[in-house]
C-alpha positions, -999 to +999 in steps of 0.1 A: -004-077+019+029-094+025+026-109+062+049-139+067+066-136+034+102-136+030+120-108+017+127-121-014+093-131-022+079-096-009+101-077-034+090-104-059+054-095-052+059-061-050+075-058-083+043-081-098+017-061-090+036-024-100+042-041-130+007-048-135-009-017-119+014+002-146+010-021-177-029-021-173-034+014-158-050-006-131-057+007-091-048-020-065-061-019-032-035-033-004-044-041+030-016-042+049-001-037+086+037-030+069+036+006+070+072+008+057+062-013+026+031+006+019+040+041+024+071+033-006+048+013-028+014+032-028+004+069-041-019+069-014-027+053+022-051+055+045-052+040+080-083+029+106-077+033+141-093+014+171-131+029+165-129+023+130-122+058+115-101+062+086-076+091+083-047+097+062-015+073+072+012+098+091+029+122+062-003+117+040-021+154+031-058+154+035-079+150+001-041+136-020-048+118-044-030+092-068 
């Protein structure tokens, strides 16, 4: 989502697309490898491993939702 982007312009982002995923009542689907970022940002986050299965990021509950 925000690779090679400066702080400022992460937060900048960041605060863009809550803004708009609030205003419009909108879902927004983040791909990300910022961990950090993601688990403060987003209701919900999943992660794939090596062999391609997903499971719930580390402190996520199975079957949370948003």
């Amino acid at each position: 989502m925000t690779t090679m982007l400066d702080a400022s312009t992460t937060a900048a982002l960041v605060t863009a697309l809550t803004h708009y995923r609030t205003a419009e009542s909108a879902s927004v689907l983040a791909i990300s490898h910022d961990d950090t970022l993601l688990a403060h940002w987003a209701h919900r986050t999943l992660k794939f491993n090596a062999s391609g299965t997903v499971e719930p990021a580390a402190g996520e509950k199975t079957g949370q939702t948003g």
